[in-house]
C-alpha positions in Angstrom: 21.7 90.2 100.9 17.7 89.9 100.9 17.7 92.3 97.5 20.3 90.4 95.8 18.3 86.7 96.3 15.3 88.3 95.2 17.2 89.3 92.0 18.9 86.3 91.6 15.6 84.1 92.1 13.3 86.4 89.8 16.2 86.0 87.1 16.4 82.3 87.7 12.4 81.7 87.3 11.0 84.1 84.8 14.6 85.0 82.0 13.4 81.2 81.1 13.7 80.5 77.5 3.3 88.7 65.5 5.1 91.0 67.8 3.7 91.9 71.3 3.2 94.3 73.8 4.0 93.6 77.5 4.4 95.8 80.2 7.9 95.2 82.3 8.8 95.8 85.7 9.9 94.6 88.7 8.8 95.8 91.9 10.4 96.0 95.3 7.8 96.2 98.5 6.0 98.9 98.2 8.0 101.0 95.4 6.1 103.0 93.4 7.3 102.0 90.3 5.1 102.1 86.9 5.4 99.5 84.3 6.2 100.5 80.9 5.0 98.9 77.8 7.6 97.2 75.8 7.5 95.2 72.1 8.7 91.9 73.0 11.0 90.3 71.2 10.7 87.3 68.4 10.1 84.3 69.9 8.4 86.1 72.8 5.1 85.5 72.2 3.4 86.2 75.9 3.5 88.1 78.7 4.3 86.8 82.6 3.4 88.1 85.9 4.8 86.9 89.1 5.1 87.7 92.5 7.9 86.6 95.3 7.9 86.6 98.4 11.5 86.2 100.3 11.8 86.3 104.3 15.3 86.2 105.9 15.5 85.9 110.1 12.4 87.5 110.4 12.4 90.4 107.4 10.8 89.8 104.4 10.7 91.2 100.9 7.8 91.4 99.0 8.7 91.5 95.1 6.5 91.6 91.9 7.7 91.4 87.8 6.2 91.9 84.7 8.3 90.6 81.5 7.9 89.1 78.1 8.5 85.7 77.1 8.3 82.7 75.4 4.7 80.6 75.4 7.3 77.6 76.1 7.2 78.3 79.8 4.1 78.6 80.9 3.7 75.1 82.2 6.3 75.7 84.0 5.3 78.2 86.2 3.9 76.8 89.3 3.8 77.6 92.9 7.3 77.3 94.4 8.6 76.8 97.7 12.1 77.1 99.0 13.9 76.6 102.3 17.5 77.6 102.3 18.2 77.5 106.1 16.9 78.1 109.2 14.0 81.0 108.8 15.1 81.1 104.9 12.5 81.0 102.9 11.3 81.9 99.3 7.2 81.4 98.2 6.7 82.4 94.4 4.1 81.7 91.8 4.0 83.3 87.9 1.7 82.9 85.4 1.2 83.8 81.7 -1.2 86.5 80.4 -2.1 88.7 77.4 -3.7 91.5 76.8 -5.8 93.5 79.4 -5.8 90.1 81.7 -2.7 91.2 82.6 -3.4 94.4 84.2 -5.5 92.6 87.0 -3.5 89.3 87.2 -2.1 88.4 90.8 -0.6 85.1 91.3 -1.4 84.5 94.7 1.9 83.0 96.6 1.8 79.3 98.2 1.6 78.9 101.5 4.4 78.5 104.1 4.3 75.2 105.6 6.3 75.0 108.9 5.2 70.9 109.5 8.3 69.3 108.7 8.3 65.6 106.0 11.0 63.6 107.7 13.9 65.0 104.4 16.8 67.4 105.1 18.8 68.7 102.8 21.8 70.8 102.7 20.8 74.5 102.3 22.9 77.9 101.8 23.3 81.3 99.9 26.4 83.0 99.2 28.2 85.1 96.5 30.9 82.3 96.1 30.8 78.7 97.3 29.4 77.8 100.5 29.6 75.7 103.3 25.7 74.5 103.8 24.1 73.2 106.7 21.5 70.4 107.1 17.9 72.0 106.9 14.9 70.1 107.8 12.4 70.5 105.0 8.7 71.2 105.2 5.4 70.8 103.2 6.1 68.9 100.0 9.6 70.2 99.6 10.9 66.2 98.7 13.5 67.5 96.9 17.6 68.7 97.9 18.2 71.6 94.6 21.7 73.4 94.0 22.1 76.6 91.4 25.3 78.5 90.5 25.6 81.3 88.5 28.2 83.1 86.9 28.4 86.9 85.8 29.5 86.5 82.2 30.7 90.2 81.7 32.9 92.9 84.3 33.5 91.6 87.5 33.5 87.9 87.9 30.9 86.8 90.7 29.3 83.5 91.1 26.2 82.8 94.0 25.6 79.5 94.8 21.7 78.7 96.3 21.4 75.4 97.7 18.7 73.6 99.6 15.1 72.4 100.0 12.4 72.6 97.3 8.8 71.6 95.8 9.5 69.1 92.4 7.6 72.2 90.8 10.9 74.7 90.9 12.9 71.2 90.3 11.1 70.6 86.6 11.6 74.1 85.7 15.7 74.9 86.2 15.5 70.8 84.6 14.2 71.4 81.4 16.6 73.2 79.8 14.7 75.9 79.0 16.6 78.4 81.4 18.4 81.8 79.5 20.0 84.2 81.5 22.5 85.7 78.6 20.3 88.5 78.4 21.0 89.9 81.5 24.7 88.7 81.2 25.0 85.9 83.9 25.3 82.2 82.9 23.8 79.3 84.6 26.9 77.0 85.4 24.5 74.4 87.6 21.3 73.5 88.3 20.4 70.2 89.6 17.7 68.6 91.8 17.9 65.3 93.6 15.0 63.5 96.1 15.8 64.6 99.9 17.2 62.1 102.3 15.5 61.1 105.0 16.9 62.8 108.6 18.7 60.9 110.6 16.6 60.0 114.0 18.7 61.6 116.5 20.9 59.0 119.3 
């Protein structure tokens, strides 16, 4: 399940959106896997590294990507922080780069912050719909987010990713700028709201 989020949130947060050379990749843990160059296509006119960091019930997965893309989206790329249930988390950052900067660059991932706000919002993953649970969020995760996708080709699978995020992940799947056609799924919902404040136990 842990390689199947990663894919789904590296798809989600970088397939946003004179020709140009990137090199492409995306790296598991320790896989020793070499990026190849690649001309970009029109309208891609910059290159993006960023790294991922997803830890489920104690295991984590350690993921890196190289890609092309559009200059459109680099204000967009922030540290992100996401809490989907109880020892779910996801820490990401990206940024853009040309050239030879890109050989060295190494978005360094946010922090985890364990200190809970006083917001909960209902968090889950599954390859369908899912019944969520209330998760207490942490750090400056103020806001409650909800993504489904579809596959748009072969078999039909949806996954559905709900709960706790920074307003950083929030403006990005909000500003319409998200394209997944290219690797054939479809984004059928994305939407952000503040978090609620928890209920003080009786």
């Amino acid at each position: 399940m842990k390689a199947l989020l990663e894919l789904f949130f590296f798809t989600l947060l970088l397939t946003i959106g004179a020709s140009l050379d990137c090199e492409t990749c995306m790296v598991f843990n320790t896989d020793n896997i070499e990026c190849q160059k690649k001309t970009c296509d029109a309208g891609q006119d910059t290159c993006v590294v960023g790294v991922s960091k997803t830890s489920v019930d104690g295991q984590s997965i350690l993921s890196s990507v190289k890609t092309c893309q559009s200059s459109d989206i680099c204000n967009l790329l922030a540290p992100v922080h996401m809490h989907f249930g109880k020892d779910r988390v996801i820490q990401a950052n990206g940024g853009c780069c040309t050239g030879d900067a890109c050989i060295t660059a190494s978005p360094q991932l946010p922090p985890v912050n364990t200190t809970t706000n006083g917001k909960q919002c209902p968090a889950c993953f599954s390859l369908a719909s899912c019944n969520p649970e209330m998760v207490d969020c942490t750090g400056s995760e103020d806001y409650c987010f909800e993504v489904v996708t579809q596959l748009m080709a072969g078999q039909s699978m949806s996954t559905t990713l709900k709960g706790c995020t920074t307003e950083s992940f929030c403006t990005a799947i909000q500003s319409g700028k998200v394209n997944l056609a290219n690797i054939g799924v479809s984004l059928a919902k994305a939407e952000c709201q503040p978090a609620s404040r928890a209920v003080p136990s009786a």
